[in-house]
N, C-alpha and C positions, 0 to 999 in steps of 0.2 A: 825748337820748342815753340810751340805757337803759345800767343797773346794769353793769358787769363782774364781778360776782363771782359765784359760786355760789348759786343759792338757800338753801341751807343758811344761809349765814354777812350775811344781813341784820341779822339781830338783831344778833350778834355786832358789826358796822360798828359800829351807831348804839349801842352801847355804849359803842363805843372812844374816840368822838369825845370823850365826857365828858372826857380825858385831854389833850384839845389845849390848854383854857387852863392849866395846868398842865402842860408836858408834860416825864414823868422822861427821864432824860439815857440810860434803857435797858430796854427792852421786850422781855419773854420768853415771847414766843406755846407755847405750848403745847397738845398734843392726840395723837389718834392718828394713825399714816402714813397717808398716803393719803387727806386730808381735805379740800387745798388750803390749807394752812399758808405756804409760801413762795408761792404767788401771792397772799394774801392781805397780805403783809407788803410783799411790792414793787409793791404796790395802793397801799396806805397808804403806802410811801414817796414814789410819784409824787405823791401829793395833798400832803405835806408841803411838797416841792418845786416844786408846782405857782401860778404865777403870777395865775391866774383863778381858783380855787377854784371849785366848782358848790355852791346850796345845801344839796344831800347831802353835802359833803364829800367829793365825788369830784375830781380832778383834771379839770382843763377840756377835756386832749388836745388843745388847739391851740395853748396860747403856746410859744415858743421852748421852756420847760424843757421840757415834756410831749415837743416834740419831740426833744431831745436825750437825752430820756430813754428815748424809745419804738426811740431808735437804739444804745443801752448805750453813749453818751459825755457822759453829764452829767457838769461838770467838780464836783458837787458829791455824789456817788452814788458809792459803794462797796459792791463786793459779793462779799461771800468767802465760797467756801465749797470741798469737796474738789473737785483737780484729775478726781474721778471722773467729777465730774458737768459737766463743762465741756463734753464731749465729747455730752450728753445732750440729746433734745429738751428744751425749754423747758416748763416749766411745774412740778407739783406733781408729774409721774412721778419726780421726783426721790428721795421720798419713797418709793417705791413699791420699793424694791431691785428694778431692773433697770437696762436702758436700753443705749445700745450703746457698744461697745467702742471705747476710743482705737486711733487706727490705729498708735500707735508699736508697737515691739513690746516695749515694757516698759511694765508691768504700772500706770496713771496709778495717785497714790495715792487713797484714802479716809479720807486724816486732812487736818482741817486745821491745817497746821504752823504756827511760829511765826514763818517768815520774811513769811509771808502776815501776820499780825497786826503785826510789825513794821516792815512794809510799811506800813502805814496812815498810821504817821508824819509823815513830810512831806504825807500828806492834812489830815493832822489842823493842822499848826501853820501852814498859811499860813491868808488871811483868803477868805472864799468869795469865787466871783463875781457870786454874785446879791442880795448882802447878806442873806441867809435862814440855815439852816439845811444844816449838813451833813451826810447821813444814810447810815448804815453798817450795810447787811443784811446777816447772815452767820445760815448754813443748813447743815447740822443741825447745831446746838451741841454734840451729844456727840461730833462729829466729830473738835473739838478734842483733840489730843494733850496731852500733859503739859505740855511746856515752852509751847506755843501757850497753854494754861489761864491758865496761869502770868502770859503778859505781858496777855493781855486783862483779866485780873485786875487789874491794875499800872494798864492805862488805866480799869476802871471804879471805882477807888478815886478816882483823879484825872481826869475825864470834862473832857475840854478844851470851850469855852463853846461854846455853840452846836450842838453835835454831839449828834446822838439815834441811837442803836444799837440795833436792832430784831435782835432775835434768835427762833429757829423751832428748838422741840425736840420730838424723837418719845418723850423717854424724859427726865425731869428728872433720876428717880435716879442716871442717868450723867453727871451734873454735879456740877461742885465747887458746896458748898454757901455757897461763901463768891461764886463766884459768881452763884448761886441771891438770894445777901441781899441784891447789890446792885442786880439789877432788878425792877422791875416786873412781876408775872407775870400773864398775858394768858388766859384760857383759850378755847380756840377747840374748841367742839361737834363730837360726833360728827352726821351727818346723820338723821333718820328713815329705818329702810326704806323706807319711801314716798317720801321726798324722792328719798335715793339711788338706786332704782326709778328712779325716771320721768325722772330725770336720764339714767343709763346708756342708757332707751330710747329717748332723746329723741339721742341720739349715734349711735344705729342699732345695738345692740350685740346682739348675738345670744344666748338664753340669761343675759340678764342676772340674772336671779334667783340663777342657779347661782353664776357667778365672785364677784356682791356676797356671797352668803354667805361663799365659800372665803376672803373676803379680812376678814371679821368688819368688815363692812358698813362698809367705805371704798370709795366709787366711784372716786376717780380710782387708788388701786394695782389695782383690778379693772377697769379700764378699760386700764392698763396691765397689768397681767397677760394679758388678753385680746389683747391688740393683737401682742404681743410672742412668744403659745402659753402663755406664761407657766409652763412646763415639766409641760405638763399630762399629756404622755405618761407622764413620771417620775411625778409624782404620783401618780397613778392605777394605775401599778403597784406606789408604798408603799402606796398607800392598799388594793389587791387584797389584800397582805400582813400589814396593820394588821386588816384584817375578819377573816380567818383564820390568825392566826400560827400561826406552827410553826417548831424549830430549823430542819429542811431549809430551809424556804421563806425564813428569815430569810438563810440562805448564799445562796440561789442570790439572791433578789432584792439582795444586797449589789454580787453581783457582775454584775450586770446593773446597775446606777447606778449605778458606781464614777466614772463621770465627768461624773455630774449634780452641780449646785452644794450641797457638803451643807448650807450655811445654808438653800434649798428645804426640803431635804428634812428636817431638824430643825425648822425651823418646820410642813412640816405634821404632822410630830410632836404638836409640841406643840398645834398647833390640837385634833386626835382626843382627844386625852389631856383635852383638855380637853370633849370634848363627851361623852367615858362620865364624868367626874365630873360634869358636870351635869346628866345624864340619871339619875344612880345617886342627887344627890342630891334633885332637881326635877322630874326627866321631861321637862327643856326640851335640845331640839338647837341652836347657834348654827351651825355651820360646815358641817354635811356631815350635813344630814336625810335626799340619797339614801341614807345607810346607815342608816338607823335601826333597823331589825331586826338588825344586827350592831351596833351602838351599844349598842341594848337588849340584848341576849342577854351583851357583855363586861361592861356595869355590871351585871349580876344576878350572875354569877359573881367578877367580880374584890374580893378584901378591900380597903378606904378607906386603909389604911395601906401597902398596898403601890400601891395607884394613886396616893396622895400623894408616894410615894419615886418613882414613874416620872417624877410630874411634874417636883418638884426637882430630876432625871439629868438629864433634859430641857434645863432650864434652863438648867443648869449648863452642859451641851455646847454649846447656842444663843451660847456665850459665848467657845467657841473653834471655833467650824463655818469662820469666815471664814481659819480658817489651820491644818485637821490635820496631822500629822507624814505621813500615811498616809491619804488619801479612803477608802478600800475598808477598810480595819483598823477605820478609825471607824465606818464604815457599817454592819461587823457586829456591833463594841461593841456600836450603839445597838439592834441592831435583835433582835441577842441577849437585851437585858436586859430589851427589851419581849415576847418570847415567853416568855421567863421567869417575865414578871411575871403575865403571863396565864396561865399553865399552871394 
């Protein structure tokens, strides 16, 4: 049976295994979106869980647990993570902000709350039934709300026997830090262009060079980006607007994606933003080389202090894109202060 994991994260595996005769009571994978983070960790929970173990330390995928496992009712597997993503194919798109919409017609959440973590509870206090281990993946860890922080906190101060919690974060800094001390932190590799190249081609993906750039060389949110449009129309017309700003142009294109997602459309913000400060300081493009002669022509003109203050706006906004007062108000804010900054 060949590997199930991505090429990329071989190395990564036969790392991790070092941690099985020793293993902490909580693991905090880490890395960029769109890497295969959460398939990687409910990889490693199957083999934890797993009855035959293979000498790779892959799960065997045919004793009873593998099968209970591979049908999401192992009585010893938990796995929590936003009601968002429930709704969502399977795999690492998760990661990827996208994916399709709950059919309720209210809005599923993207936090994960604390009835879900105190949910776990009576998981946690009876005795298993495989006489092994009881393992608890939850995905993306900055998902956690306040009071959800709070109680998981509470059980990894006091980690009940037996139980190993495997946790997947796109961003550590958005964790409590007291949660941070008490696991293990795991770091899982970005891919090689090359790797993630041949991967994406190897899916049949069209243009793959293009989307792996826009997405700063994560195959599977570019794979999902792809799959999905990935709101490429929109982008493409900030992005018309970003090569040439102008007050006019910053209004009319406001009001022309007033009802694209502005988290899109601030992050490819800040992608641009980011490829004239590294062009102005390096000459290197990561994200959007088609534009490179508008790349180059904004870093030669724009002052380092005011591209640094674009950037930090940037930020800043990237931090409330997922709930403005006003989509189309924000949209000119942002789109004002970067013709501004260029002028």
């Amino acid at each position: 049976m060949s590997s199930p994991l991505y090429p990329w994260q071989e190395g990564a595996w036969q790392q991790l295994q070092h941690l099985r005769a020793r293993m902490p009571h909580a693991i905090l994978f880490h890395g960029a979106a769109g890497i295969g983070k959460s398939d990687f960790i409910e990889r490693f929970a199957q083999s934890l869980l797993c009855e035959d173990v293979r000498a790779d330390q892959h799960a065997c995928g045919q004793c009873a647990s593998c099968g209970w496992f591979s049908q999401h009712n192992h009585p010893d597997y938990r796995r929590v993570r936003p009601e968002a993503l429930e709704d969502e194919v399977e795999g690492d798109d998760a990661e990827a902000e996208g994916g399709k919409k709950s059919k309720s017609s209210k809005a599923p959440s993207k936090d994960i709350k604390i009835e879900q973590i105190r949910g776990l509870a009576d998981f946690m206090n009876i005795s298993t039934h495989r006489q092994g281990l009881r393992v608890v993946v939850l995905y993306p860890a900055e998902a956690l709300n306040t009071p959800a922080s709070n109680a998981l906190l509470k059980t990894l101060e006091e980690p009940p026997p037996g139980t190993v919690f495997l946790l997947a974060s796109n961003s550590l800094d958005r964790l409590l830090p007291t949660i941070l001390s008490r696991c293990r932190k795991f770091a899982l590799p970005m891919p090689t262009h090359e790797q993630a190249l041949a991967w994406l081609k190897a899916q049949g993906l069209a243009d793959a060079d293009s989307w792996l750039r826009e997405q700063g060389g994560a195959p599977l949110a570019a794979l999902a980006q792809a799959e999905t449009g990935g709101g490429r129309e929109e982008t493409e017309a900030l992005l018309q607007l970003l090569a040439q700003p102008s007050i006019e142009g910053a209004l009319k294109t406001a009001d022309k994606l007033q009802k694209a997602p502005p988290a899109l459309l601030v992050s490819c913000l800040q992608r641009w933003l980011y490829d004239v400060f590294s062009y102005k300081l390096a000459g290197n493009i990561r994200y959007y080389p088609r534009y490179k002669r508008e790349l180059a022509a904004l870093a030669g003109k724009i002052h380092l202090a005011r591209l640094m203050a674009a950037l930090k706006s940037a930020n800043d906004r990237r931090a409330i894109a997922e709930h403005p007062l006003s989509p189309k108000l924000f949209l000119e804010d942002m789109l004002l202060d970067y013709a501004a900054c260029c002028a």
